[in-house]
C-alpha positions as CSV (number, residue, x, y, z in Angstrom):
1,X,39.3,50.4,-20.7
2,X,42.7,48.5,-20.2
3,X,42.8,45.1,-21.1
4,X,44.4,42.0,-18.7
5,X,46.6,40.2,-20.1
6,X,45.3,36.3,-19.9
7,X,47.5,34.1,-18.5
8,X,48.0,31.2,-16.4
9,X,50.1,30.3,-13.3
10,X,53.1,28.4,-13.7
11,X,52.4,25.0,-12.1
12,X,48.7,24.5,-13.5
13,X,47.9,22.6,-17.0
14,X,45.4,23.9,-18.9
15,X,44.3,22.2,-22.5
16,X,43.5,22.2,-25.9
17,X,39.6,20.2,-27.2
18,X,41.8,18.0,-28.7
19,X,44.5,17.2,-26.1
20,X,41.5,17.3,-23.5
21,X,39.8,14.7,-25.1
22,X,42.8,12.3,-25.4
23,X,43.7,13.0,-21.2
24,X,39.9,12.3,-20.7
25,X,40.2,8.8,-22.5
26,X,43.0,8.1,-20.4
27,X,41.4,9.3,-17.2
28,X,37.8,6.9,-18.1
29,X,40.4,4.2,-18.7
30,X,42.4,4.0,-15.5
31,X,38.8,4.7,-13.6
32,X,36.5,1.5,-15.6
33,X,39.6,-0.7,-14.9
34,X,39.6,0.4,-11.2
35,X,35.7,-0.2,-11.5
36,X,36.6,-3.6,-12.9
37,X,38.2,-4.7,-9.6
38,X,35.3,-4.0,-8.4
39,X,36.6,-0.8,-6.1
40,X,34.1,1.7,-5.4
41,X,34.3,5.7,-6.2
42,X,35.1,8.3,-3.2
43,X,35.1,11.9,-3.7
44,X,36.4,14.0,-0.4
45,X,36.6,17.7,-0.6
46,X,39.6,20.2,-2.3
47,X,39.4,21.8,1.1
48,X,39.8,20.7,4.5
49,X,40.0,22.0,7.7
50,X,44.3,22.6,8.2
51,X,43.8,20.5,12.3
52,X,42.2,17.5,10.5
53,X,44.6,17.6,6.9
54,X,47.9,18.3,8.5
55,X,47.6,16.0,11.5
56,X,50.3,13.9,10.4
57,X,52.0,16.6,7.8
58,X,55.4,17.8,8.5
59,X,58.9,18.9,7.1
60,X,58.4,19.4,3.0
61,X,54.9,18.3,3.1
62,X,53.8,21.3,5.5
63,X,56.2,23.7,2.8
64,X,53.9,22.7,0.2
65,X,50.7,23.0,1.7
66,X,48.3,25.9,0.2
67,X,46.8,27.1,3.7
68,X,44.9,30.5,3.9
69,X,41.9,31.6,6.3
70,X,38.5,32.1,5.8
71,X,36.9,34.5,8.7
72,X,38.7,32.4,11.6
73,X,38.5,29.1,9.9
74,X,41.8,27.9,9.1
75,X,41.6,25.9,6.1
76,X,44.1,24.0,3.7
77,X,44.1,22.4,-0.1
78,X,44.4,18.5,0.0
79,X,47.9,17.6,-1.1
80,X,47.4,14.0,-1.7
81,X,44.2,11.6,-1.7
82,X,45.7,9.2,1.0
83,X,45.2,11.4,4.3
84,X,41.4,12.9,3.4
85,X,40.8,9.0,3.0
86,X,42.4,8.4,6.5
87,X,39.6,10.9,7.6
88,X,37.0,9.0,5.8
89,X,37.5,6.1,7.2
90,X,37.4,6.7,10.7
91,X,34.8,9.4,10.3
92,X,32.6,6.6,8.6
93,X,34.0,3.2,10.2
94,X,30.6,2.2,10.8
95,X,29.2,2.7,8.0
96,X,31.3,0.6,5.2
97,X,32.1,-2.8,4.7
98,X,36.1,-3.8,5.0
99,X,38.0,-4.8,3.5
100,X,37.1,-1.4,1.9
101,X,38.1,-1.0,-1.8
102,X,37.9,2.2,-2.8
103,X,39.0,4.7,-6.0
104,X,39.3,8.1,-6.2
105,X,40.5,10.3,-9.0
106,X,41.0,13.5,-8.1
107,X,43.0,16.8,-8.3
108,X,45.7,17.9,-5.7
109,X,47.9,20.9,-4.8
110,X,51.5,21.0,-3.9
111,X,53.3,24.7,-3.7
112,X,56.3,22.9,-5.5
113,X,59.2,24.9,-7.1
114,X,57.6,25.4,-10.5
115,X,59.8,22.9,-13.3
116,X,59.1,21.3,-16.5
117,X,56.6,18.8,-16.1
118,X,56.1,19.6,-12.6
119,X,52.8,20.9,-11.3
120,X,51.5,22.2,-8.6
121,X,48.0,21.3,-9.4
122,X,47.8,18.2,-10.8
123,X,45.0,14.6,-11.0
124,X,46.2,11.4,-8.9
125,X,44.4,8.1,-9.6
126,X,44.9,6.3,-6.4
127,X,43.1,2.7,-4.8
128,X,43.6,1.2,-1.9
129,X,42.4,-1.9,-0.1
130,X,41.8,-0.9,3.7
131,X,41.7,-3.5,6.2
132,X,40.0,-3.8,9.6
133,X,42.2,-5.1,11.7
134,X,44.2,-6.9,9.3
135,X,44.3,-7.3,5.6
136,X,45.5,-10.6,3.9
137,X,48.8,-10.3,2.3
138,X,47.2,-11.9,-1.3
139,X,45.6,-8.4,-2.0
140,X,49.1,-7.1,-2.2
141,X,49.4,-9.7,-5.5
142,X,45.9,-8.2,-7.0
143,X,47.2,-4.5,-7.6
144,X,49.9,-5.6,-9.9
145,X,47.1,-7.1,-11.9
146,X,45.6,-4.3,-11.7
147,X,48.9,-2.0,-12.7
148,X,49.4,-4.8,-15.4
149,X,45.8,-4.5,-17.0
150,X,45.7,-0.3,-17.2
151,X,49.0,-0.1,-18.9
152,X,47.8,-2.8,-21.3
153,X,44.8,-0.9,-22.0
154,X,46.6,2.3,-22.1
155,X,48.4,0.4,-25.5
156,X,51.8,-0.1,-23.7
157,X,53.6,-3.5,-23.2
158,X,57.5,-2.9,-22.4
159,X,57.1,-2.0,-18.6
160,X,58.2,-3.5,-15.4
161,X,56.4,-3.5,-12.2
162,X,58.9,-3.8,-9.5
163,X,58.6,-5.5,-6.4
164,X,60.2,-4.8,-3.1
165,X,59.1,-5.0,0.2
166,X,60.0,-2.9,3.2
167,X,60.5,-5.4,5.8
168,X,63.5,-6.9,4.2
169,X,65.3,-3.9,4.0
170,X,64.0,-2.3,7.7
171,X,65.2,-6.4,9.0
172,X,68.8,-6.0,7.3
173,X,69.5,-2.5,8.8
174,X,68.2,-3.9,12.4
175,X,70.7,-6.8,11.6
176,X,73.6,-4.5,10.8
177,X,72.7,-2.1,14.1
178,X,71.5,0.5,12.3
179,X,68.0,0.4,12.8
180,X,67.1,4.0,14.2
181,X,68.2,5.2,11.2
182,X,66.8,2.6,8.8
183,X,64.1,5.6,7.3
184,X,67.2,7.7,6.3
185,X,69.4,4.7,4.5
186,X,66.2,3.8,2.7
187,X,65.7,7.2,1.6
188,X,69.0,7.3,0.4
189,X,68.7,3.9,-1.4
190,X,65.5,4.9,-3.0
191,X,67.8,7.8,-5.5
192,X,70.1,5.1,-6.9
193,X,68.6,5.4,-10.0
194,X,69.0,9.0,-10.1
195,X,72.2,9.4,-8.2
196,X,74.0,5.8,-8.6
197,X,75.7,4.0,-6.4
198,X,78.7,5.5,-5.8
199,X,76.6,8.8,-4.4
200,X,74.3,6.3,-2.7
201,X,78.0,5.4,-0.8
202,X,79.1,8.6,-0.1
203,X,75.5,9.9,1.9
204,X,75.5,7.1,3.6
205,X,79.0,7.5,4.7
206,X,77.6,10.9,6.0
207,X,75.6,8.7,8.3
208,X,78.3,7.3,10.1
209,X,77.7,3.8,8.7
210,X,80.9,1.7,8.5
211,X,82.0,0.8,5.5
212,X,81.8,-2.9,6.0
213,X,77.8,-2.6,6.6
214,X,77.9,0.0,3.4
215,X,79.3,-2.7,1.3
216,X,77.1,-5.6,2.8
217,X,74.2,-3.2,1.7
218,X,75.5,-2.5,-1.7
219,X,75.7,-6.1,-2.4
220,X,72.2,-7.0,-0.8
221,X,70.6,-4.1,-3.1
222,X,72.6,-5.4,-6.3
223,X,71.8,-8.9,-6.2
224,X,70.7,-9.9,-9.6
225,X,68.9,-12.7,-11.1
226,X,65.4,-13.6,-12.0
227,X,62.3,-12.5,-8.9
228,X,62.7,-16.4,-8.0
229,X,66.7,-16.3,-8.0
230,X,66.9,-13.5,-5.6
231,X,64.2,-15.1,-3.4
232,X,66.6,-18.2,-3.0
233,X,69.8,-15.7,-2.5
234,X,67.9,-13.5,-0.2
235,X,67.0,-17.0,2.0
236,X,70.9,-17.7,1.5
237,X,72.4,-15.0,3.3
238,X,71.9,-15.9,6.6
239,X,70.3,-13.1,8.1
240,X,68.9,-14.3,11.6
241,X,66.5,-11.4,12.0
242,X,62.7,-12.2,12.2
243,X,61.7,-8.9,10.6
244,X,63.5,-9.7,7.5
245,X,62.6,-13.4,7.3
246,X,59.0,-12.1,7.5
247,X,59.6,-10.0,4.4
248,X,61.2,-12.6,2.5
249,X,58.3,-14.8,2.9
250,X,55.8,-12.0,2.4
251,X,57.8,-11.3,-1.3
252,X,57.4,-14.8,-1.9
253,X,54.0,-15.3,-1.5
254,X,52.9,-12.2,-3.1
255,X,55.0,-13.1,-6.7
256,X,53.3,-16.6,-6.3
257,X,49.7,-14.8,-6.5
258,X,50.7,-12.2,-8.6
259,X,51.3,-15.2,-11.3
260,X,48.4,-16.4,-10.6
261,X,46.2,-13.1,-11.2
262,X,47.9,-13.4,-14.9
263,X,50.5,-11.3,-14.9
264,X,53.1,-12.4,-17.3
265,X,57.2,-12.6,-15.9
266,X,58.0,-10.2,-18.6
267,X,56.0,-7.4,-16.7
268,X,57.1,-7.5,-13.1
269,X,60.3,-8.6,-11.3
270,X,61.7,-8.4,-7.9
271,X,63.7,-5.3,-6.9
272,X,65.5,-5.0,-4.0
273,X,66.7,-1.2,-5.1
274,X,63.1,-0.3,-4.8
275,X,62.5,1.2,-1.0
276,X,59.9,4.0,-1.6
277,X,60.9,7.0,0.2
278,X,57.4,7.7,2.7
279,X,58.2,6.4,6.2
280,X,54.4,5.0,6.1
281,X,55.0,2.3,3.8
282,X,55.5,-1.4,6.0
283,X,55.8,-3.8,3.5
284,X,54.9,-4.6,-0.1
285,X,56.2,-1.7,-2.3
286,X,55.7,-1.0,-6.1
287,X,57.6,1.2,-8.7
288,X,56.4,0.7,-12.7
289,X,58.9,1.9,-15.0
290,X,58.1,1.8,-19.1
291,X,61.1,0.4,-20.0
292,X,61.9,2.5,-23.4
293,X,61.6,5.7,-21.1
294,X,63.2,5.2,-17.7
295,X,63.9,8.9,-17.6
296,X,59.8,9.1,-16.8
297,X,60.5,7.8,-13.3
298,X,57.6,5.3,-11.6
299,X,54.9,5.9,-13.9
300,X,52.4,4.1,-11.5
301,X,53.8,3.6,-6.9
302,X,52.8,2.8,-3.9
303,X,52.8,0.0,-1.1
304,X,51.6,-1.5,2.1
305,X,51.1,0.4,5.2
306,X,49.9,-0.5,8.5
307,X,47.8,1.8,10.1
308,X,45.7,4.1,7.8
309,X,44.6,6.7,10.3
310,X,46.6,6.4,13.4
311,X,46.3,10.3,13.5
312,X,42.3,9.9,13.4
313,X,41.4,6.4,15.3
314,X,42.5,4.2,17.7
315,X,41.1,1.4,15.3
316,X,44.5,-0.5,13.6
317,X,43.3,-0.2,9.9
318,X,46.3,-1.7,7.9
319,X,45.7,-0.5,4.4
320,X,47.5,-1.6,0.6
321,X,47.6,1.3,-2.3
322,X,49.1,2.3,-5.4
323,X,48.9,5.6,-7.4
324,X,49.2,7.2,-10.6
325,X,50.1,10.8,-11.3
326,X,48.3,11.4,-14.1
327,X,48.9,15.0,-15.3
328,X,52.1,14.5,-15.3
329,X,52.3,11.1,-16.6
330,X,49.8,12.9,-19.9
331,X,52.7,16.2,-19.8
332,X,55.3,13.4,-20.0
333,X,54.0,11.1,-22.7
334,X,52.4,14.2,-24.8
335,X,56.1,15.3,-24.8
336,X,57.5,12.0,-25.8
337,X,54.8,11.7,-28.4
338,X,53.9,8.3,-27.4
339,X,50.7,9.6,-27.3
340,X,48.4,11.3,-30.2
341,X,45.2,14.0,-29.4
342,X,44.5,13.0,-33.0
343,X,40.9,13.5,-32.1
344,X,39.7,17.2,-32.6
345,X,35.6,16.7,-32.0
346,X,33.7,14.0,-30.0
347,X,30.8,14.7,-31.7
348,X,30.1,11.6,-35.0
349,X,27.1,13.4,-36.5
350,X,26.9,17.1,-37.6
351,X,23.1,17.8,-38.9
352,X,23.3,20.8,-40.8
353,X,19.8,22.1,-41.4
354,X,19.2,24.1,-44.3
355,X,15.5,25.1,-43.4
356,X,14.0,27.2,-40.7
357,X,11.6,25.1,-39.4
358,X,13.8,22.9,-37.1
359,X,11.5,20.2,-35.5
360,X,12.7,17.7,-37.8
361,X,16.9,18.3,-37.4
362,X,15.9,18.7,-33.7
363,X,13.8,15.5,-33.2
364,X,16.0,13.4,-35.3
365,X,19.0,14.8,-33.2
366,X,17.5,13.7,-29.8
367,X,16.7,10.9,-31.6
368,X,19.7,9.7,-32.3
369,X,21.3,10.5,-29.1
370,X,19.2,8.4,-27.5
371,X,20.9,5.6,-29.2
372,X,24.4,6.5,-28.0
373,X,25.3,8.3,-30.9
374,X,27.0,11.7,-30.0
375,X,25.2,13.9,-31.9
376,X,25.5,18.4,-32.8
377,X,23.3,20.6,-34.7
378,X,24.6,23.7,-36.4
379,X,22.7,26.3,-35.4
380,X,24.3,29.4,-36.8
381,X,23.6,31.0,-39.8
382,X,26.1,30.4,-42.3
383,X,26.7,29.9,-46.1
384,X,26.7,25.4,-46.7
385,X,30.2,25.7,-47.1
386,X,31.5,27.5,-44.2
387,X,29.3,24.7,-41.9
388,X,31.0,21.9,-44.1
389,X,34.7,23.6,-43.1
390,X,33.5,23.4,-39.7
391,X,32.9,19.8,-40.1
392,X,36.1,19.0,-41.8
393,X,38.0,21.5,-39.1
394,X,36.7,19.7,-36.2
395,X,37.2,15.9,-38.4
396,X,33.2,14.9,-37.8
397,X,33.0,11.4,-39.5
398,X,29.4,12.1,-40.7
399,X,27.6,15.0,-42.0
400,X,23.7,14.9,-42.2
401,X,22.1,17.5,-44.4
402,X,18.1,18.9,-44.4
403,X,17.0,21.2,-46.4
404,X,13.5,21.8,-48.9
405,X,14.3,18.5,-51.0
406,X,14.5,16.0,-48.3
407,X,11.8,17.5,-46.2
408,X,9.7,17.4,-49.3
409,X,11.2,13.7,-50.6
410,X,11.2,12.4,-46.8
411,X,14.8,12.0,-46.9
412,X,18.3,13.2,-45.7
413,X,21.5,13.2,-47.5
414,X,24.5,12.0,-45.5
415,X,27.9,12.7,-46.7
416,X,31.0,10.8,-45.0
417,X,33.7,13.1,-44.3
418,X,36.6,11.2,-44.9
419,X,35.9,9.5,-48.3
420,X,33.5,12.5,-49.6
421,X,30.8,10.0,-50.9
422,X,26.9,11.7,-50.4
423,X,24.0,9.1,-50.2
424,X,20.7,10.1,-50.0
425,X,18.4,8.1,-47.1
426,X,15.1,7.4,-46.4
427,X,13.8,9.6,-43.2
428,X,14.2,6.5,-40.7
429,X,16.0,6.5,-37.9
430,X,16.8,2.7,-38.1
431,X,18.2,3.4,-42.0
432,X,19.6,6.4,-40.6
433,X,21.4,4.7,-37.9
434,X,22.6,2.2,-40.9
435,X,24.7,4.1,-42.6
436,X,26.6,6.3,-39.7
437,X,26.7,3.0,-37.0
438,X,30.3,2.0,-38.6
């Protein structure tokens, strides 16, 4: 019979025990700091009906999508977590309590061009704060907190959340005339990292902008100084428009609360560069950049929109979010090595029973468990020393050995797999629990 060769599309990560276990640590991280916000967990379906997903998809969104039929349903993979919780929402107004704070953690699919350290199925951590109505403009200062306290817990602490926020930049262009085309100058603004500024000049000269207004908006998105400093020089300019006074003030405020949730100057700044390419975005915007590795891109984005599911509701449902990509934040930091999967097993205990009555391994094995501690037997029938090489292959702390002795003596002998030392213990589970609890 021929044999198929097993492989794996390009675009999809699969993992090794031991780099699984270290993404999974990062994943439970990110989700019991969400949980410590007090945000609760949503799970919507990997499928959706196409009508209801792509109500407001379009252009390279639409490209992306993975749509196929199923008898005469037309059906579509989610490609983000943001529009199946649109649907929630107004499927279930009446059913939560706002503001509603929600988590999800979740994989997506996107039919991208297939490129190192892209994928096309890939986990997003996302929250958001929805609103009914309206949504006070201090819960834009608690996600930075939240940004601050993942990436703290994640062991990092050179990185930069930066501020911006949409309204100043949407007021400027209405002040300069240009603001029909105020989405297509902030897309263009939003590559200067990647392009700099001198390419920033030249697409915008492709839209027809004068030169004057081009230089008045290369010196607005260059201003430099601490978040406070630009505040004062952003007041300074004397821009009469009430759409960009309204942003001003709405930056103010939020770096005044973000202080106050604890987030130290070193680890957030204003950043009038940051513009956040989706048209949704209305306001407050975030960008997080570790600071050693700017070639990562945002590591952790998102911002304030208006109107969560215009496409779904008449309801207004003004909404604040961030996200984090996580596979490829994992793919990125894996390849940096700024991260270890050091940890091969997540079993602590490895009771090797050297008898064939196993009522005692086995009892003392859910015992254990019980109290937390991750516990395998080894089962198999195999000489002492190939069970020990499994232990030392797999870098089990603890070994527990029974066999005709410590049945007969009441006992088991426990040898710790690092330093090699064997000690032979009374058949208690609190004296058990002793010795391995370190």
């Amino acid at each position: 019979m021929s044999k198929t060769e097993p492989r794996t599309l390009a675009g999809f990560m699969e993992l090794l025990p031991n780099e699984q276990i270290l993404f999974n640590q990062i994943k439970e991280t990110i989700e019991e700091t969400y949980q410590k916000f007090g945000f609760l967990p949503l799970d919507t379906p990997i499928i959706e009906l196409s009508e209801v997903l792509l109500a407001k998809a379009g252009g390279e969104t639409e490209k992306q999508i993975y749509r196929f039929t199923k008898g005469d349903t037309d059906l579509s993979l989610r490609f983000d977590l943001t529009v199946p919780l649109s649907k929630y929402v107004a499927k279930n107004y009446g059913n939560l309590s706002f503001p509603f704070r929600r988590y999800q953690i979740g994989k997506v699919y996107r039919g991208e061009k297939t490129q190192k350290g892209r994928f096309r199925e890939f986990y997003q951590c996302d929250i958001d704060i929805i609103g009914d109505g309206e949504l006070d403009i201090i819960n834009d200062a608690e996600l930075p907190s939240i940004i601050y306290t993942i990436f703290k817990e994640l062991g990092f602490n050179n990185f930069t959340i930066c501020l911006n926020n949409r309204k100043i930049l949407n007021g400027l262009f209405d002040s300069l005339g240009e603001k029909d085309i105020a989405i297509d100058i902030l897309r263009i603004i939003d590559k200067i990292d990647k392009i700099g500024k001198d390419a920033v000049k030249k697409e915008l000269l492709n839209l027809n902008i004068k030169e004057t207004d081009i230089e008045k908006i290369m010196n607005f998105i260059s201003i430099e100084g601490t978040s406070d400093e630009k505040i004062e020089q952003l007041k300074n300019l004397g821009i009469e428009n009430e759409t960009y006074k309204k942003g001003v003030e709405e930056l103010e405020e939020v770096i005044k609360y973000i202080r106050l949730f604890g987030v130290p100057e070193d680890n957030f700044k204003a950043d009038l560069t940051i513009a956040r390419g989706l048209d949704y975005y209305t306001g407050t915007v975030y960008e997080t950049f570790l600071n050693d590795y700017r070639e990562l891109g945002s590591v952790c984005s998102g911002g304030r929109y208006e109107n969560l599911a215009e496409y779904y509701t008449d309801k207004k449902l003004p909404g604040v979010g961030i996200s984090i990509g996580l596979t490829r934040l994992f793919y990125k930091l894996n390849e940096l090595n700024l991260i270890k999967a050091d940890k091969k097993s997540i079993a602590q205990v490895l009771i090797i029973p050297m008898i064939e009555n196993l009522e005692k391994p086995i009892i003392l094995a859910t015992d254990l468990r019980k109290f937390g501690i991750k516990t395998e037997i080894y089962l198999n029938n195999k000489k002492l020393k190939a069970k020990f090489k499994y232990a030392d292959k797999l870098e089990i702390p603890y070994v527990i050995i029974i066999g005709e002795d410590e049945i007969n003596t009441n006992t088991v002998n426990i040898r710790n797999m690092k330093t090699g030392e064997e000690k032979k213990v009374a058949f208690e589970l609190n004296k058990i629990i002793e010795e391995i609890g370190d």
